[in-house]
C-alpha atoms as one frame of an Amber mdcrd trajectory, in Angstrom:
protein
 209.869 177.766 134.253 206.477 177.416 132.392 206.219 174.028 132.775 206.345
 174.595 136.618 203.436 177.135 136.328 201.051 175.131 134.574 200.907 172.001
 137.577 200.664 174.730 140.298 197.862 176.853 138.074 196.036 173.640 137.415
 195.783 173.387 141.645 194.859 176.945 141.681 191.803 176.161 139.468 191.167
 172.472 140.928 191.237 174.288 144.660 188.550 177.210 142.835 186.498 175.324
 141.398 186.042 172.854 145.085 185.811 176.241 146.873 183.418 178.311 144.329
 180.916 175.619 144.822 180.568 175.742 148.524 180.747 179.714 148.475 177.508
 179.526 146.285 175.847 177.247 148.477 176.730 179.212 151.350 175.437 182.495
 149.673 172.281 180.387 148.853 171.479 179.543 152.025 171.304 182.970 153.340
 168.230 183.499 154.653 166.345 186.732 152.990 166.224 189.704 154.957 162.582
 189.486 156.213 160.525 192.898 155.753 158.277 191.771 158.802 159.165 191.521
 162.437 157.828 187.999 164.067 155.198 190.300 165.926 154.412 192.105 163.033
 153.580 189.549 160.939 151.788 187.240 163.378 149.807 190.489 163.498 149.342
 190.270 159.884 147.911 186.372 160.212 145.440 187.267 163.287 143.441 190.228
 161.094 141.520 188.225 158.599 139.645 191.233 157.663 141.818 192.757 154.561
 141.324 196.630 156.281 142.303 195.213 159.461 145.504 193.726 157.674 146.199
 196.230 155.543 146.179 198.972 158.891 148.817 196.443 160.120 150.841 196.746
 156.733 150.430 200.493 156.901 151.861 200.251 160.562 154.416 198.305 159.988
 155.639 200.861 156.879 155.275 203.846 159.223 157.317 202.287 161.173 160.531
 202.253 159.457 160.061 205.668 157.930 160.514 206.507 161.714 162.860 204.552
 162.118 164.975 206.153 159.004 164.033 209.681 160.890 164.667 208.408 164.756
 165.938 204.848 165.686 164.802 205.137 168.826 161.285 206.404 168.322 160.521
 203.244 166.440 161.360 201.101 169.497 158.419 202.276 171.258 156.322 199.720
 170.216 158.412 196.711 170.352 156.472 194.896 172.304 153.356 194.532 170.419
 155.070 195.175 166.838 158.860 193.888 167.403 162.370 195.349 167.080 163.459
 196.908 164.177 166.792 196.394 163.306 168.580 197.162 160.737 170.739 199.990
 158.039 168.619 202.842 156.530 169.273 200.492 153.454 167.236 198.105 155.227
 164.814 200.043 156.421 164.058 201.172 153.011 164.149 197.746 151.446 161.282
 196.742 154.082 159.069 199.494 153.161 159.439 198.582 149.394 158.594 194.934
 150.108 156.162 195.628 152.930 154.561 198.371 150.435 153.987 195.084 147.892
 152.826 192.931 150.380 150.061 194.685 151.023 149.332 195.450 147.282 149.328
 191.500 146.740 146.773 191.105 149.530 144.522 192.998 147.744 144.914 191.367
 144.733 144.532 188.360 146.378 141.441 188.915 147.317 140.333 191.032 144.586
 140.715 187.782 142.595 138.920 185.774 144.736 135.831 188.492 145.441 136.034
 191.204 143.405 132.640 192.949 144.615 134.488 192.555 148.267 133.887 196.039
 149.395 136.622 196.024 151.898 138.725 196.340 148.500 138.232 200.164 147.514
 138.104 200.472 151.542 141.667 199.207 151.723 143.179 200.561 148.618 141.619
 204.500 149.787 143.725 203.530 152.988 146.546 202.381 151.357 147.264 205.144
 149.396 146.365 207.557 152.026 148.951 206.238 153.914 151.004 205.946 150.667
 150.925 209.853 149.865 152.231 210.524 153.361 155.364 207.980 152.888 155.976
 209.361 149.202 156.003 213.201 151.015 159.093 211.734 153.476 160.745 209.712
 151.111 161.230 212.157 148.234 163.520 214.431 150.314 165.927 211.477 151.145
 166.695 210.759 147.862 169.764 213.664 148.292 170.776 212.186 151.533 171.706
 208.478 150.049 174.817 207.386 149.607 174.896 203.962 148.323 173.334 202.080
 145.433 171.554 199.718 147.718 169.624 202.345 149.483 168.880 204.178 146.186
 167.639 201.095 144.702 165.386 200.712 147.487 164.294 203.856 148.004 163.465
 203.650 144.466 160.939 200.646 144.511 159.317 202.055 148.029 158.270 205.304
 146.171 157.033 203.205 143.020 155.429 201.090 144.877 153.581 203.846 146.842
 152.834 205.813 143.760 151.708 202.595 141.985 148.997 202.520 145.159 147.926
 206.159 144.761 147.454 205.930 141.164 145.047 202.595 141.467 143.161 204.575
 143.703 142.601 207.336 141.712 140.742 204.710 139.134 138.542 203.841 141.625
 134.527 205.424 141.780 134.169 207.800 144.236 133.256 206.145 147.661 129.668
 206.220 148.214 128.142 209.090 150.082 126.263 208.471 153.445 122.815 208.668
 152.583 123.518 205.642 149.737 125.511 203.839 152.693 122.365 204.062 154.556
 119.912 203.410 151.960 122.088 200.166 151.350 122.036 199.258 155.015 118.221
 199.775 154.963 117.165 197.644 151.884 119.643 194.944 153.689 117.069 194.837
 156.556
C-alpha cells in the first residue's frame, strides 16, 4: 500500500510545484490598488505649484473620509475628481497612502529648494487638514472589524500625526507687516 502512495504523492508535489509557480505570477501581476482616481491624479500633474498640489492631496483625502461616513456624498464630485470605489478598508488604505504622497512631495521639493516658501505654506495646510482627519478617524477605530482596515486606519492616523508634529517644528509664519516689508524691499 505505501509503495502506491509514494508515485501518486510524487504527482501531487510535481502538479504543486507547476501550479504554485503560476499562482505567484498571477498574484504578482495584480495591479496595486491605486490611492488616486485617474481625475484625481491628472489633477495632481496639472498643479505645479506644491500648495496647489497639496490642496488637491488634501481633497482627494477628504474625500474618502466622506466616503467612509456617506458613499454617496462622495460621488458628488465625480466628474471633476472621479469615482470612488471601493471597501471602508480601501478607503482607509487610500487616505494612508494619499496622506504619504503628499508628505513625499514636500520632501521632494524640500530637497531640491529648501528656502521654497511654499514649503511651511504647504506643510501649515497639510496638517490643518491633517488634525481634522485625525478628529474623524480616532472614533472609527471601535467600529473596525478586520485586520486590514485596522492596519490601515493605523498608518492614515500616523501619517497625519507625523504631518502635525513637523509642523509644530516649524517658525511661526511671518506676520503681515514682515510679509509686506518683504514684498516692499522686493520692489
Amino acid at each position: 500500500m505505501k509503495a502506491k502512495l509514494f508515485p501518486l504523492a510524487g504527482v501531487v508535489c510535481l502538479l504543486l510545484l507547476c501550479w504554485l509557480p503560476g499562482t505567484f505570477q498571477t498574484l504578482e501581476a495584480r495591479p496595486a490598488r491605486d490611492h488616486l482616481t485617474p481625475q484625481e491624479a491628472d489633477l495632481v500633474r496639472e498643479a505645479q505649484e506644491l500648495d496647489k498640489r497639496t490642496e488637491v492631496f488634501i481633497k482627494a483625502a477628504e474625500r474618502r473620509l466622506l466616503a467612509l461616513s456617506d458613499p454617496n456624498a462622495a460621488q458628488k464630485e465625480k466628474e471633476k475628481w472621479g469615482e470612488l470605489k471601493g471597501t471602508r478598508a480601501d478607503f482607509l488604505y487610500d487616505l494612508s497612502r494619499i496622506l504619504d504622497e503628499a508628505i513625499t512631495n514636500i520632501d521632494d521639493v524640500s530637497s531640491r529648494d529648501e528656502s521654497n516658501p511654499l514649503i511651511p505654506k504647504s506643510i501649515r495646510k497639510l496638517a490643518e487638514a491633517s488634525t481634522r482627519i485625525l478628529t474623524q478617524l480616532e472614533p472609527l477605530r471601535g467600529k473596525l472589524e478586520s485586520d486590514k482596515e485596522l492596519h490601515s486606519l493605523d498608518q492614515a492616523i500616523e501619517n497625519a500625526q507625523d504631518i502635525v508634529e513637523a509642523a509644530g517644528k516649524l517658525p511661526p509664519p511671518p506676520s503681515k507687516t514682515e510679509k509686506k516689508k518683504k514684498e516692499s524691499s522686493q520692489d
